[in-house]
C-alpha positions as a printed Julia matrix, in Angstrom:
153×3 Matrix{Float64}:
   8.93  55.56  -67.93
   7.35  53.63  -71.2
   3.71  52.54  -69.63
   4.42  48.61  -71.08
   7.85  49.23  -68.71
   5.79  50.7   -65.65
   2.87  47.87  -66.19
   5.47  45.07  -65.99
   7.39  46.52  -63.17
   3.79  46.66  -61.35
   3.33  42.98  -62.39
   6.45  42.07  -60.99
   5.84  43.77  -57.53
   2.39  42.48  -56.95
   4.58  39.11  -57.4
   6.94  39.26  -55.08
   4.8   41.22  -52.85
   2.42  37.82  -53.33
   4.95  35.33  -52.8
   6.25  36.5   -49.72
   3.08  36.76  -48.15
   2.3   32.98  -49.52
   5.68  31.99  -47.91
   4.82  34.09  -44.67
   1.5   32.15  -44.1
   2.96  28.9   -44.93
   5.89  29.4   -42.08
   3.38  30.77  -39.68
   0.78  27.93  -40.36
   3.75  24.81  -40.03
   5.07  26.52  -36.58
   1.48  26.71  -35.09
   0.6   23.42  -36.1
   4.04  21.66  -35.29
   3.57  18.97  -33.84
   6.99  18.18  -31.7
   7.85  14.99  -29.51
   8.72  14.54  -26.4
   9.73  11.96  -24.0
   8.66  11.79  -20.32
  12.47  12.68  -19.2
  13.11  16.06  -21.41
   9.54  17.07  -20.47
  10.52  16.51  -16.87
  13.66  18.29  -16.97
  12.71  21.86  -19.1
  13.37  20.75  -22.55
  10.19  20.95  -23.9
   8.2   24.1   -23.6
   5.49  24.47  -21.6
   1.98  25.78  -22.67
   2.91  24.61  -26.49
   0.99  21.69  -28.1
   3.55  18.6   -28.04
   3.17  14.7   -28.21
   4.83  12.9   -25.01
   5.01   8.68  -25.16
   6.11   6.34  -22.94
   4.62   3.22  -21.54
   2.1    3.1   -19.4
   2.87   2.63  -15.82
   1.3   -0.45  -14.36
  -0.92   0.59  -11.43
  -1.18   4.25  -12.43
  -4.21   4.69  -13.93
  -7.03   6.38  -12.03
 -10.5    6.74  -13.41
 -13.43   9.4   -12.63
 -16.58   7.25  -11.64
 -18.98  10.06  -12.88
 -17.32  11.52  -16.07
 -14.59  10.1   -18.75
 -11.61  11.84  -16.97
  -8.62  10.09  -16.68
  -5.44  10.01  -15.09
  -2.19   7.98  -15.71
   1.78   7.93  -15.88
   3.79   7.4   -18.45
   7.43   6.61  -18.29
  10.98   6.15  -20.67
  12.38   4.12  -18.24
  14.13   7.05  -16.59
  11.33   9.62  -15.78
   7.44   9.32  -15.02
   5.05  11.96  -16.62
   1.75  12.65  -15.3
  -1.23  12.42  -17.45
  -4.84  13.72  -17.77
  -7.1   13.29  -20.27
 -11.0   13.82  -20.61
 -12.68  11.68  -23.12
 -12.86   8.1   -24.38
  -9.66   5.77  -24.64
  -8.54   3.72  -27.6
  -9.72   0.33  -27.04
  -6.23  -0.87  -26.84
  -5.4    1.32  -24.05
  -3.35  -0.82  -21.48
  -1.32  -0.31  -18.27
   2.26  -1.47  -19.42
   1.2   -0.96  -23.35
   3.12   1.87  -25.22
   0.99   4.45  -25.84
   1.38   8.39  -27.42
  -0.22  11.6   -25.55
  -1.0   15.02  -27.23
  -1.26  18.19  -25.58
  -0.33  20.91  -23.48
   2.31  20.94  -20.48
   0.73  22.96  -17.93
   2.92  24.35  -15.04
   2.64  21.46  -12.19
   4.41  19.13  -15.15
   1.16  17.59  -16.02
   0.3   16.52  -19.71
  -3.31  18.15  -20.28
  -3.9   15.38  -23.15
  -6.44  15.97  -26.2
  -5.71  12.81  -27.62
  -4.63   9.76  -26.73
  -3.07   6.89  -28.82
  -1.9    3.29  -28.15
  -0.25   0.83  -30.12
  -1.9   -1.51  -32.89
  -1.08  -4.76  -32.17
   1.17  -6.69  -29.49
   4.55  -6.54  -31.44
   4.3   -2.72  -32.59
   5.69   0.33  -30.37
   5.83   3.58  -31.99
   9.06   4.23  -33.69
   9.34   7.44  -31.63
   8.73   5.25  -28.01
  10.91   2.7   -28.96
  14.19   5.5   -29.96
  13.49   7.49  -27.23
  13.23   4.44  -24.53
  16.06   3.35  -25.91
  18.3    6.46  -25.99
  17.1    6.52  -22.14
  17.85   3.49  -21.19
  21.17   3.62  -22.92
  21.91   7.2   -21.5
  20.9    5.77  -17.99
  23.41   2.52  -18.32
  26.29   4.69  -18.95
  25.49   7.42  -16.04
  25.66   4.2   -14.19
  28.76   3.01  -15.6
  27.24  -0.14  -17.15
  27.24  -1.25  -20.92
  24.6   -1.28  -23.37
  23.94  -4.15  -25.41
């Protein structure tokens, strides 16, 4: 083999060999830091894995939230309209936090169904609700009206 041939066929390998390892890292980085939504009812009922960093929202249930007296641990429910999630969280709430307020959860499932949160967000201002809590409350409440034999409107 001519050593310009064998030089550019070298060239080319450490390419491709380059690429695919580029490509390889970029997959591997985008599926550990997805970053997939849930709402209270599919986490309730298996759809969303457990033990995998997710985002869960809902609105607050009124009367749910329970507060540590010596520490910044929290504890509150969020719901679709159809299901309630569980929620615990250790740190300090957005000021906006609310019972009945729309607000977004990330974290870990653990096994007992309970949202081990890392972060919590709530909504802005009194007319906003996050486009994802406002689909997925509606696609429940819709999906509840027909199991009921109602209408949607």
């Amino acid at each position: 083999m001519h050593p310009l041939r064998k030089q550019r066929l070298q060239l080319v390998i450490l390419l491709v060999v380059s690429a695919a390892l580029v490509i390889g890292l970029v997959v591997y980085m985008l599926r550990e830091n997805g970053n997939f939504f849930y709402t209270p009812a599919q986490i309730v009922s298996g759809e969303a894995p457990k033990s995998t960093f997710l985002r869960a929202g809902g609105m607050v249930v009124d009367g749910s939230v329970l507060r540590s007296d010596d520490s910044l641990w929290v504890q509150f429910k969020i719901t679709d309209g159809v299901e309630m999630l569980t929620v615990e969280h250790t740190g300090i709430l957005p000021d906006l936090f609310a019972e009945g307020e729309a607000a977004i959860a990330s974290g870990k499932v653990d096994e007992n169904l309970v949202l081990q949160a890392t972060q919590i967000l709530a909504k802005h201002d009194e007319k906003y609700t996050p486009p994802e809590v406002a689909d997925a409350m509606n696609a429940a409440y819709q999906a509840k009206q027909e199991e009921q034999g109602g209408s949607y409107k």
